[in-house]
C-alpha positions, 0 to 999 in steps of 0.5 A, a space after each residue: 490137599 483134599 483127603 479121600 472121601 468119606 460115604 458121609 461127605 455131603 450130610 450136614 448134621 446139627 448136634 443140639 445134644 449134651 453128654 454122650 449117647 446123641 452125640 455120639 451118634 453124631 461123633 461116629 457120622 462126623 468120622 465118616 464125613 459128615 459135618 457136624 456142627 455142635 450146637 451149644 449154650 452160649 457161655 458154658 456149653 455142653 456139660 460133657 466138657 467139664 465130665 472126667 478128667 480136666 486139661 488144663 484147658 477150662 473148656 475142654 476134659 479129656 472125655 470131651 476132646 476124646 468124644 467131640 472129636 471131629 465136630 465144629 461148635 456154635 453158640 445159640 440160646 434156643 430157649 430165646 425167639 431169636 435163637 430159635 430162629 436163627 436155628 431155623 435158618 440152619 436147619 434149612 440147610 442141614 439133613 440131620 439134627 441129634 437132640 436128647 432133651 426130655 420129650 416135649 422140650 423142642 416143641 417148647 420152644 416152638 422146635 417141633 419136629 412139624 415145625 422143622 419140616 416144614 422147613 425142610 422137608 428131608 430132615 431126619 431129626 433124632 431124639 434120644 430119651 432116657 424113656 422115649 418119646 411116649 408112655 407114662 415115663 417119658 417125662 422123667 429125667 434118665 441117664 445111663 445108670 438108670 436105664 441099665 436099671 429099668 432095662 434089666 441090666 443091672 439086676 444082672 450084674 454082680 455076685 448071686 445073692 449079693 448087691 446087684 454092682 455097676 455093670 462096667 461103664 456106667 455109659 454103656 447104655 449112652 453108647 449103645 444108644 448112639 451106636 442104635 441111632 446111628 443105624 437109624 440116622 442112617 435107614 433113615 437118610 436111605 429113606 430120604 432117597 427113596 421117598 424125599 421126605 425125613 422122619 424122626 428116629 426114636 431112641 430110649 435108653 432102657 431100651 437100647 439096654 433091654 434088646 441087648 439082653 439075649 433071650 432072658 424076655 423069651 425064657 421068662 415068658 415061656 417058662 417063667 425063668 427069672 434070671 439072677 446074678 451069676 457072679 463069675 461064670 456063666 447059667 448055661 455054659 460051663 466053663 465059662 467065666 473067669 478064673 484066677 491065675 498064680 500071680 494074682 490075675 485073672 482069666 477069661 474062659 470061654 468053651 461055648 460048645 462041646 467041641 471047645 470043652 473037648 481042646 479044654 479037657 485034653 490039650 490044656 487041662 490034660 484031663 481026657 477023663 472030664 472031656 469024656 465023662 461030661 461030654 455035654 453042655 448039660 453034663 458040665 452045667 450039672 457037675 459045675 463045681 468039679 468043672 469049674 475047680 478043675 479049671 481053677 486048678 490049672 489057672 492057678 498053677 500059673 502065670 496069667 500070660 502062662 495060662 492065655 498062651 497054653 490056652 490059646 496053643 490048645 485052641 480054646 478061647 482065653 484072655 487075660 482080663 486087661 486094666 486100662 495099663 495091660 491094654 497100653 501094653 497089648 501088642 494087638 491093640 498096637 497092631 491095630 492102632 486101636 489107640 490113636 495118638 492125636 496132636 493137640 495144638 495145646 496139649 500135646 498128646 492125646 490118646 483116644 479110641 480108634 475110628 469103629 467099624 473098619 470100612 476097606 475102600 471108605 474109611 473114616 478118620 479122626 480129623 481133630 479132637 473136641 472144639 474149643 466152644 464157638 470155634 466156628 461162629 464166625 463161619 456159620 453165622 458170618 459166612 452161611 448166613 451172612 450175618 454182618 459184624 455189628 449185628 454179630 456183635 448184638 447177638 453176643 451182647 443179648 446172649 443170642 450166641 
């Protein structure tokens, strides 16, 4: 039985990339319909199998079946010449290739983008680097935690005048980039129709991290502003942070705009007098201490689901800042089937993050969970390029495959 379509069917895509950001690009296509054919080192394969949590699988961790859902797996040794030629041969039938190897590392290899193209002439190959692929960082090693480092992330996050902290995932930046990359795989196949010819798309970590910063480039270069870290609240909003709650919780609140302060101020703090006195942002930023205590105080005098629930009857944006345990308790993620429960032929049940975004007419679907490492040599190498079984067999012997 044939499943509805998808608005990727038809796109073939190469992931040559290891750990997140490329491939996640790759995963988000692969949900949409594209093919996506993880390509990886004979033998031990991309290291994000063995990242998190272990199954009892030696091949396959939790982030991995979580993050290579929907991908099929070959094994090919690009380092070796015959590697890289049989890589030419799929490239020749592929429209995309996601790789996240230091700059310079493909043409090494005799992989380079002219070399591709040459073979096919419509391939949109992306690059994702922790620098990109010029300046006079792109040769250094970057994962996420430093990209959020260079791009400024970082420095943002902790308490004023404490240790700058982890900001959340330490992925963030390999996520965002893959989300980044996505957009540009897909400009760039929007391209390919209009002029039939490919291009390559260039993503650096830090930057992903930096274009996401709002207006701290602007308001340093026009007055000199150096943004620091803010703790709970907010520089230019009050009352806008988080809050503890009387059973030992905690809140977040969000009145973005005088009118949200007003609802704050009348129906959940009872206290026309502060929506009166401060009706402005400015006023509230200037008198923080009084705002933000006179929040606490109402925060605290109740329970955590109190507080959303009396918060959100006087419309004003609240939520209890969630654990991974509230979120498996959350009836709007149940509604949502944000948590999708996937079999596994081996293990059972597996929980994992819903298909984003939400298409009404095309949407993707999750297929299957990360491959077993190989899991479609045969298909690849036997059926589409007509390897026989005895050469097959060579190619494993010399670590070709």
């Amino acid at each position: 039985m044939s499943r509805p379509a998808r608005p990727m069917d038809g796109v073939r895509v190469l992931d040559l990339a290891t750990f997140i950001a490329a491939p996640f690009t790759a995963t988000i296509l692969g949900e949409f319909g594209a093919e996506v054919i993880k390509v990886e080192q004979p033998g031990a394969g991309d290291p994000m199998r063995q990242f998190g949590t272990h199954t009892e699988i030696d091949d396959s961790s939790l982030a991995w079946l979580s993050e290579a859902r929907n991908k099929h797996s070959i094994t090919l040794n690009l380092k070796a010449p015959e590697g890289a030629a049989l890589f030419k041969r799929l490239v020749a039938q592929a429209d995309v290739v996601c790789e996240n190897f230091r700059p310079g590392t493909l043409a090494k290899w005799g992989l380079d983008y002219d070399v591709l193209r040459a073979i096919n002439p419509k391939l949109v190959l992306l690059q994702v680097s922790g620098y990109g692929q010029d300046g006079p960082y792109r040769d250094r090693p970057g994962f996420a935690r430093i990209a959020h480092a260079v791009g400024g992330l970082t420095y943002l996050a902790g308490m004023p005048g404490e240790a700058p902290v982890t900001p959340g995932s330490t992925s963030l930046a390999d996520y965002i980039s893959g989300l980044f990359g996505a957009i540009g795989i897909l400009m760039a196949l929007r391209a390919v129709e209009q002029t039939g010819q490919g291009q390559t798309v260039d993503i650096a970590l830090f930057e992903t991290i930096f274009r996401v910063l709002d207006e701290i480039a602007p308001a340093y270069a026009r007055h000199g502003t150096v943004r620091e870290r803010e703790g709970l609240g907010t520089r230019n909003v009050c009352p806008h942070g988080h809050f503890p709650t009387k059973d030992g919780g905690w809140v977040a609140i969000a009145c973005t705009s005088d009118k949200i302060w007003q609802r704050m101020a009348r129906n959940v703090l009872d206290r026309p007098d502060l929506g009166d006195s401060h009706p402005t942002t400015a006023d509230r930023v200037a008198a923080r201490p009084l705002i933000d205590g006179a929040v606490s105080g109402f925060t605290t005098a109740y329970s955590t689901k109190e507080v959303v629930e009396i918060c959100s009857r006087g419309e004003v944006p609240c939520s209890a800042i969630n654990s991974i345990a509230d979120i498996f308790e959350d009836p709007q993620f149940e509604a949502r089937g944000t948590l999708q429960r996937i079999q596994h032929a081996l293990l059972g049940e597996i929980v994992i993050p819903d298909v984003l975004p939400r298409l009404s007419g095309t949407p993707g679907a999750i297929d299957g969970l990360g491959p077993r490492l190989g899991d479609w040599n045969d298909k690849v190498y036997g059926e589409r390029l007509g390897i026989g079984a005895g050469e097959m067999e060579k190619l494993r012997r010399d670590g070709i495959i």
